[in-house]
C-alpha positions in Angstrom: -14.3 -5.7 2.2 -15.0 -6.3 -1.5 -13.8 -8.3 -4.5 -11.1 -7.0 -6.8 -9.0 -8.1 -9.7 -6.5 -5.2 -10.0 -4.1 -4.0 -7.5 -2.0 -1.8 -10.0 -3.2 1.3 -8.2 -2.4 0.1 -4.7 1.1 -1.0 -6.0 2.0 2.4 -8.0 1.0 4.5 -4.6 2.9 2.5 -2.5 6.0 3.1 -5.1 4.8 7.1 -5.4 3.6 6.6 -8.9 0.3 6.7 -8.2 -1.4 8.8 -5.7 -4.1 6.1 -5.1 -2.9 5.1 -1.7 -0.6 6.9 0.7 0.1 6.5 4.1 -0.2 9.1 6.2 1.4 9.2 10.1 0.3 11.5 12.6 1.4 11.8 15.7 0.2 13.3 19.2 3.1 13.3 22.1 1.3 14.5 24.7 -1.3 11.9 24.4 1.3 9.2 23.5 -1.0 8.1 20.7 0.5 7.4 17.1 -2.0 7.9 14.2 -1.3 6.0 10.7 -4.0 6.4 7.9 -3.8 4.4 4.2 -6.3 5.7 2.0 -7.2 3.1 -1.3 -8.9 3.8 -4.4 -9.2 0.8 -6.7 -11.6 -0.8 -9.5 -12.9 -4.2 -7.7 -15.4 -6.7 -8.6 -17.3 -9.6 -6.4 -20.0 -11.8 -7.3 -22.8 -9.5 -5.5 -21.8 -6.5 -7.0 -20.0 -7.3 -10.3 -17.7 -4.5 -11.4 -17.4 -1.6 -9.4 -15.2 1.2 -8.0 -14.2 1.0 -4.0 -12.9 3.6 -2.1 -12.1 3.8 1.6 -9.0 3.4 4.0 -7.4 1.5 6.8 -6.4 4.0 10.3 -4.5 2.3 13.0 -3.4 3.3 16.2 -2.1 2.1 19.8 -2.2 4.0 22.6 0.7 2.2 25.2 2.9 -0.3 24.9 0.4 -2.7 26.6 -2.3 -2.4 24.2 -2.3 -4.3 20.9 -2.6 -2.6 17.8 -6.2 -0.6 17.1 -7.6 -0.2 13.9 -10.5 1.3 11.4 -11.3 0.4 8.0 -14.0 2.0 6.3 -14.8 1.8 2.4 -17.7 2.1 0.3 -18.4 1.9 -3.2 -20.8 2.0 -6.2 -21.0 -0.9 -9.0 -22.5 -1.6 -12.6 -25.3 -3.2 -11.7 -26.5 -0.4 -9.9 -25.4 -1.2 -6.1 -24.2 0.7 -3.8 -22.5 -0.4 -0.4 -20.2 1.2 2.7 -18.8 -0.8 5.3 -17.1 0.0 8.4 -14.9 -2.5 11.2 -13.3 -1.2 14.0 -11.0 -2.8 16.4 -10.1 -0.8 19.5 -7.9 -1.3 22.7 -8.5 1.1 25.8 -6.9 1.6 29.3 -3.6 -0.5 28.5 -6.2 -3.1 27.3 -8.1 -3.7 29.9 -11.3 -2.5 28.0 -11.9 -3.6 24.2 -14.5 -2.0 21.9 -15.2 -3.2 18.4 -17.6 -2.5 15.9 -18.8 -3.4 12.4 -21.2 -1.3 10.2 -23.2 -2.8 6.9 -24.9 -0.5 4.9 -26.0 -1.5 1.2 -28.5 -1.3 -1.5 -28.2 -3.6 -4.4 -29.5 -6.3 -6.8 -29.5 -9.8 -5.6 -30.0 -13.4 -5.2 -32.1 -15.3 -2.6 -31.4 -19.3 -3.4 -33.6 -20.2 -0.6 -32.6 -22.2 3.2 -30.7 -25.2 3.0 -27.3 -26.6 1.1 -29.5 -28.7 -1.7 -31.1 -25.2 -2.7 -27.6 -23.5 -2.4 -26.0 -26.0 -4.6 -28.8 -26.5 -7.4 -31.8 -24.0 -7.9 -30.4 -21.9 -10.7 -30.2 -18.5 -10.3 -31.8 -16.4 -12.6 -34.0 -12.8 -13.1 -37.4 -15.8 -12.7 -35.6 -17.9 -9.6 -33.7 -16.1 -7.1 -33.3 -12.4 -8.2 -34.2 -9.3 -5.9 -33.1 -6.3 -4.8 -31.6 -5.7 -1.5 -31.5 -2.5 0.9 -30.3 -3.7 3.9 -28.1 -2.6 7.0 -26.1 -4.0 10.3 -24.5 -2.6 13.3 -23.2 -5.1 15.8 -20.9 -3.3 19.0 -18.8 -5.3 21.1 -18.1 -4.2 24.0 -15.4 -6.0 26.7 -13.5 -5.4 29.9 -10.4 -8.1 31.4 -11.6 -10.1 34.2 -8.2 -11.5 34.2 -5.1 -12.2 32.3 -6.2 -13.3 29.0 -9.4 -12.9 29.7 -12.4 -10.9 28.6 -16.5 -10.5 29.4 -18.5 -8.1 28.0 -21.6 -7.8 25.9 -22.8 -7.5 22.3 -25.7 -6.0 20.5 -26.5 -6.7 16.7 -29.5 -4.3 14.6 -30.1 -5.6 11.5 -32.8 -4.6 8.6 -33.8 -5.7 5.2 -36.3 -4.7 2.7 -36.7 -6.8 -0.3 -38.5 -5.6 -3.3 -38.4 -6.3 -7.1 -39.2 -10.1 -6.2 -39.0 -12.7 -8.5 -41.4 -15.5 -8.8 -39.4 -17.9 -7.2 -38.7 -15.7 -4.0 -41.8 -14.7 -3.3 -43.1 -18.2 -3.0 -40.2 -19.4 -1.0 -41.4 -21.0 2.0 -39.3 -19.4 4.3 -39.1 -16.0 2.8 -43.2 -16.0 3.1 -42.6 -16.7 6.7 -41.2 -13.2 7.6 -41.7 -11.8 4.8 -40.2 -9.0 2.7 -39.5 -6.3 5.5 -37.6 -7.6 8.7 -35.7 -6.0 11.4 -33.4 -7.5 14.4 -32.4 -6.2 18.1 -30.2 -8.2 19.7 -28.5 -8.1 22.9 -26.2 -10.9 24.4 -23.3 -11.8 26.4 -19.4 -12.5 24.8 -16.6 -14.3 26.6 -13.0 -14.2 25.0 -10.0 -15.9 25.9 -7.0 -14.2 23.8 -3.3 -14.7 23.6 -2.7 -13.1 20.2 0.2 -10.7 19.6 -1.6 -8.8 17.2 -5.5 -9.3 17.0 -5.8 -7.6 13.4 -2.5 -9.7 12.2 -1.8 -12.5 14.3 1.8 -14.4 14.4 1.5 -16.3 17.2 -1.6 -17.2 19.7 -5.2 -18.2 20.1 -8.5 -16.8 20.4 -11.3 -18.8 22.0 -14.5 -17.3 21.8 -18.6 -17.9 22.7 -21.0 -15.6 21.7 -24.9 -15.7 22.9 -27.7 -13.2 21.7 -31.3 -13.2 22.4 -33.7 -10.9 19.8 -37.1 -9.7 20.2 -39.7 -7.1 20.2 -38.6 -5.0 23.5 -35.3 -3.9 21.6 -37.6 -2.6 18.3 -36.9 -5.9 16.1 -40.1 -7.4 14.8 -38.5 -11.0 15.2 -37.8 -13.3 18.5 -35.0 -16.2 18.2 -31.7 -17.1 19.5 -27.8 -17.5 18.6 -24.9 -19.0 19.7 -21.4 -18.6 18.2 -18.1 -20.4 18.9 -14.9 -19.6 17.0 -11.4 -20.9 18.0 -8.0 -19.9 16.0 -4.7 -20.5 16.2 -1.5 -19.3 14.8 2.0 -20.3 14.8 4.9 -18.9 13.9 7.2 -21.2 10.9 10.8 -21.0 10.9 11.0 -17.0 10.9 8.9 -14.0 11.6 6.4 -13.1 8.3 5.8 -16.9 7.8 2.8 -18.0 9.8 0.5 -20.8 10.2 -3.2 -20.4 11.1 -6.4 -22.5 11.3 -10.1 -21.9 12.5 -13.1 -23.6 13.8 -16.1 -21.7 14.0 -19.6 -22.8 14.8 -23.0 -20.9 14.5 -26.4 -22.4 15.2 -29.7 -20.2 15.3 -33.3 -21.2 16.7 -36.8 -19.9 17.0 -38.4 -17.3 14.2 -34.8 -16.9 12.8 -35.9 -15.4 9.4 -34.6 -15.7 5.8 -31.9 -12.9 6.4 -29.9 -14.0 9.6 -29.8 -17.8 8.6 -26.3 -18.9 9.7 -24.2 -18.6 6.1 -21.1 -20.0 5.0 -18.6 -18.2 1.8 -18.5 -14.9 3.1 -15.2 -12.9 2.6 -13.8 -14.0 5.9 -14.8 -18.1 6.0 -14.9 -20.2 2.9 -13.6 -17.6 0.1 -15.0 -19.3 -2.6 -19.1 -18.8 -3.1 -21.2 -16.2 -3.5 -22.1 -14.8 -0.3 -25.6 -15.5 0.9 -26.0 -18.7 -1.5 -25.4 -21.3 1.1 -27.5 -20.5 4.4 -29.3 -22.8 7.1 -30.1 -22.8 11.2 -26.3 -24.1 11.5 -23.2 -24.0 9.7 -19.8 -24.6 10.4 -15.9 -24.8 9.1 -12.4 -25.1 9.3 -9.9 -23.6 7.7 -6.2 -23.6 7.6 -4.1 -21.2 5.9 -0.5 -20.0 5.0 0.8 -16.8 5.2 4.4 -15.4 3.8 5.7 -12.0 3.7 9.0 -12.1 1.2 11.6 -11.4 3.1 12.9 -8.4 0.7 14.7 -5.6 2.5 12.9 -3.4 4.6 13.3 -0.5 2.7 12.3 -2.0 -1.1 8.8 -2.0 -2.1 8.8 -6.0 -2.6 9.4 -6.3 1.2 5.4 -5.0 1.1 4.8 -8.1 -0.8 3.3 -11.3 0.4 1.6 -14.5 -0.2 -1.6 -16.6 1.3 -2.7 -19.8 0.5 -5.3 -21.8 1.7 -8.3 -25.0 2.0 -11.3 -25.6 4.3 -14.3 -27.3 4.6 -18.0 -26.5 5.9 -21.4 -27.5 6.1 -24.6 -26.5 6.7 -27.9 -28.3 8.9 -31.1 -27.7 9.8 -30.6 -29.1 13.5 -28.0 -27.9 15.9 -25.6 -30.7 13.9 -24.6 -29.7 10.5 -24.6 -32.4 7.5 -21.0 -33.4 7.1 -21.8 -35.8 4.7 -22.8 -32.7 2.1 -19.5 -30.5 2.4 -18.6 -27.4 1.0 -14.8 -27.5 0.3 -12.6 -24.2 -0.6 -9.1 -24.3 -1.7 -7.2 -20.4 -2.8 -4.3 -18.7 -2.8 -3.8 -14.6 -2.3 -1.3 -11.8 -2.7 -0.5 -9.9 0.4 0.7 -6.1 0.1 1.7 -4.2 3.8 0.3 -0.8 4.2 1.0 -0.3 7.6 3.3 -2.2 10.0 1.7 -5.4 10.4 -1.6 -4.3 8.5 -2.7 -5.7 4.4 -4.2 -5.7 1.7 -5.5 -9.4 0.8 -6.4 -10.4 -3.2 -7.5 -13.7 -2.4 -9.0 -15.9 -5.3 -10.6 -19.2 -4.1 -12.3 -21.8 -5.8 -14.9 -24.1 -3.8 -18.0 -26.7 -5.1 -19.2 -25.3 -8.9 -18.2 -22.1 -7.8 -15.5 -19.6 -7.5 -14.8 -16.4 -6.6 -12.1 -13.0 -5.7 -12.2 -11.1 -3.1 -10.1 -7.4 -2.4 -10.0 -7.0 1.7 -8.4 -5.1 4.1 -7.3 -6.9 7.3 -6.6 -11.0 7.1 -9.8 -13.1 7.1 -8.7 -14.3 10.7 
């Protein structure tokens, strides 16, 4: 959920030399639910946050046969610059899978950069302490909640609370157009409906199936948000299985367009850590974006009981673009091209070090959980 450059920690506890991660099993018969828990301490660093130290941990679980593979990350960590951030995803199957929660949790206060709505701003006002700097406190909690209608298939709704107050503003935020148009203090309440078709073997680590899913949410003031717009979000992926189990192929389309008072904050954004891995997150934002990816995933096929069998590789390109109207501008692409190291803490759960490199920018990135 952050950058990192080092995984010398991660490595030495998964060989016993280093008691910065272990894996932990737990077990409960009578409930017939198996508990496994990798804790992770490592020195990281991502665009945002520059250096800093990240601690946190990966539980799964699965409760039946039926149900695919549940699972909990949570980490949080404090950087140079004076940031701190903790983050929380959880995946959950109930009932044999016939009801699915999820859940992710945002909370972070830090120095940043606002480079203003739109790919020309994205790609060329300079950031800088007079241009785009400010400091962030902000937080998110979006729920998902789903039951099967049929086989495959899955209805439920979604909420999303988001909040951000900006302070120590530079020049050039505070007169950004769109940031005076909501302002420095905004809050979101969303509430909207989901529908999911999924095939996957294993949601959190896919080797064969699709996911095809629409996403609508309506925000306003009789939730407690002090904004009113709309947003709709369609995401398709796709693995396949190459020549033997551990060597996948996967690709994404995902779409996100935005209208009414959508403010500065909730813009739709491309280079996060699970789209174009390659930019610094929140530089490129606008009412729509959009991208595909394809990517490449190997696990070396080392003996099961040597540590290199933990040991994997990624690599990947994609393409997006942003637009003002429900049609982003594919004539102004943002490309990304990387490669990653995989390392297995759990059966069918990693560790990604991803580097990418995308237009006049780069960037690393330290995750738990594949991007997709």
């Amino acid at each position: 959920m952050t950058s990192s450059l080092l995984l010398l920690c991660l490595l030495g506890g998964l060989d016993g030399g280093v008691e910065a991660a272990a894996e932990v099993e737990l077990s409960a018969p009578d409930a017939g639910v198996d508990f496994s828990v990798t804790p992770v301490v490592a020195p990281a660093y991502s665009p945002e946050l520059s250096f800093f130290i990240v601690a946190g941990g990966v539980g799964t679980w699965n409760g039946s046969g039926k149900a695919p593979l549940s699972s909990l990350a949570v980490v949080a960590g404090v950087s140079t610059t004076g940031g701190f951030l903790s983050q929380a995803r959880l995946t959950s199957y109930w009932m044999e899978d016939r009801v699915r929660l999820s859940a992710f949790v945002d909370v972070r206060d830090q120095p940043d950069h606002y480079f203003g709505k739109g790919f020309e701003n994205g790609l060329h006002r300079p950031q800088g302490d007079a241009t785009t700097s400010y400091r962030r406190l902000a937080w998110l909690v979006t729920p998902l909640l789903q039951v099967r209608v049929r086989q495959n298939l899955f209805f439920g709704t979604v909420a999303d609370f988001t909040g951000t107050r900006a302070r120590q503003l530079s020049i050039g935020v505070e007169r950004d157009p769109d940031f005076q148009a909501r302002g420095a203090s905004v809050s979101n309440a969303g509430l909207g409906l989901s529908l999911t078709w999924d095939t996957r073997d294993v949601p959190v680590n896919p080797r064969r199936g699709l996911l095809l899913a629409a996403q609508w949410l309506a925000y306003g003031s009789w939730l407690g948000g002090s904004t009113r717009w709309h947003s709709l979000t369609l995401d398709y992926r796709h693995t396949v299985t190459l020549l033997r189990e551990g060597s996948t192929l996967s690709w994404q389309l995902k779409y996100r367009t935005a209208w009414g008072e959508v403010p500065w904050t909730d813009l739709s954004q491309l280079g996060t850590p699970w789209d174009l891995r390659a930019y610094r997150w929140g530089r490129y934002r606008d009412l729509t974006a959009a991208f595909a990816l394809l990517e490449y995933r190997f696990m070396f096929p080392f003996p099961k009981e040597t540590i290199w069998a933990r040991l994997g590789m990624a690599a990947w390109v994609g393409v997006g673009a942003l637009g003002e109207t429900a049609l982003p501008e594919v004539t102004k692409p943002l490309p990304s091209v990387g490669v990653g190291v995989r390392v297995r803490v759990q059966d069918r759960v990693t560790v990604r070090f991803d580097f990418g490199v995308g237009r006049e920018s780069y960037a690393f990135y330290f995750q738990f959980l594949e991007a997709f």
